[in-house]
N, C-alpha and C positions, 0 to 999 in steps of 0.2 A: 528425456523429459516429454513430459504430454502437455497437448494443447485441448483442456475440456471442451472448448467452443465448438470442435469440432465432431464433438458428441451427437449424436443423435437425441438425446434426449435434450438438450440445450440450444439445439436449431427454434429459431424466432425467438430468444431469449433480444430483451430491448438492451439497447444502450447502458441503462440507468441501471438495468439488474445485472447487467455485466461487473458495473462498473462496485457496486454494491458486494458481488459475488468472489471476485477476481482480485484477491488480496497475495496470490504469487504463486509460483509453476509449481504445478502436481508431478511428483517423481515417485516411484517406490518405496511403501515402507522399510522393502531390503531392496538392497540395488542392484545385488547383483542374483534377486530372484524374479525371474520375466512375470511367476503367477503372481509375487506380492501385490496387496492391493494402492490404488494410488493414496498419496495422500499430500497436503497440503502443506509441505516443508515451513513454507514462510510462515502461515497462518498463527501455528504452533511456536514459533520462532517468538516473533512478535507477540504474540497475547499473553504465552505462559513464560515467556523469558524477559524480557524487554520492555512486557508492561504498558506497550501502545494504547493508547485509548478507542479502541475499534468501536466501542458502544457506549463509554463516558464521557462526560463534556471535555471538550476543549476549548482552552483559554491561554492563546500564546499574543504575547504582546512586544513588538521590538519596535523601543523609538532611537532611534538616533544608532543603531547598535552598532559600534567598527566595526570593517570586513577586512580582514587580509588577503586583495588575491594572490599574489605574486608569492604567497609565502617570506617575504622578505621580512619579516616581525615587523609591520609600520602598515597602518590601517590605510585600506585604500581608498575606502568609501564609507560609508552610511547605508544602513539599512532601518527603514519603518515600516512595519508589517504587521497587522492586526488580524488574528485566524480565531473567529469563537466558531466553533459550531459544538450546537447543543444537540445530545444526543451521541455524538458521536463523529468517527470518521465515516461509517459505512451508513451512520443516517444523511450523510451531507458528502455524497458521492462528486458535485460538483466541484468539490473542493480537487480535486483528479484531473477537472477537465471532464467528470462523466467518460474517462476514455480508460482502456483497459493498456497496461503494456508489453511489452512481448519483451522479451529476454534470449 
């Protein structure tokens, strides 16, 4: 796995465009060819499979919603949690924390 931040070309990149940019680890198009070029596993995962909303609104709404932790089938908590952002995920990087993750 590659760590892009540590590019050259990505040195003084801010927080915000990290955060905006960094949607998951760059690995080879083939893995086990060192010249493959990199590319963005997750990116592709997410957009063209899974249908994440990376530049469409979102609108998640949970009031009261059971949680099971323990797995036991018997809700342990509540959960209320209100996430719009418009635009997107990658237009509302705060939504992150503004912070990139490492894997």
């Amino acid at each position: 796995m590659a760590d892009p931040w540590t590019w050259p070309r990505a040195h003084g990149a801010t927080d915000r465009e990290q955060a905006i940019e960094d949607i998951g680890p760059y690995e080879r198009a083939t893995p086990a060819d060192a010249s493959a070029p990199f590319v963005n596993t997750n990116a592709h995962y997410w957009t063209a499979l899974a249908g994440i909303a990376w530049t469409r609104d979102v609108d998640i709404d949970f009031d009261g919603e059971p949680v099971d932790l323990d797995g036991d089938g018997r809700p342990d908590t509540r959960v209320t949690r209100h996430v719009h952002a418009k635009g997107g995920i990658l237009a509302n990087p705060t939504l992150t924390h503004g912070r990139r993750c490492s894997g």
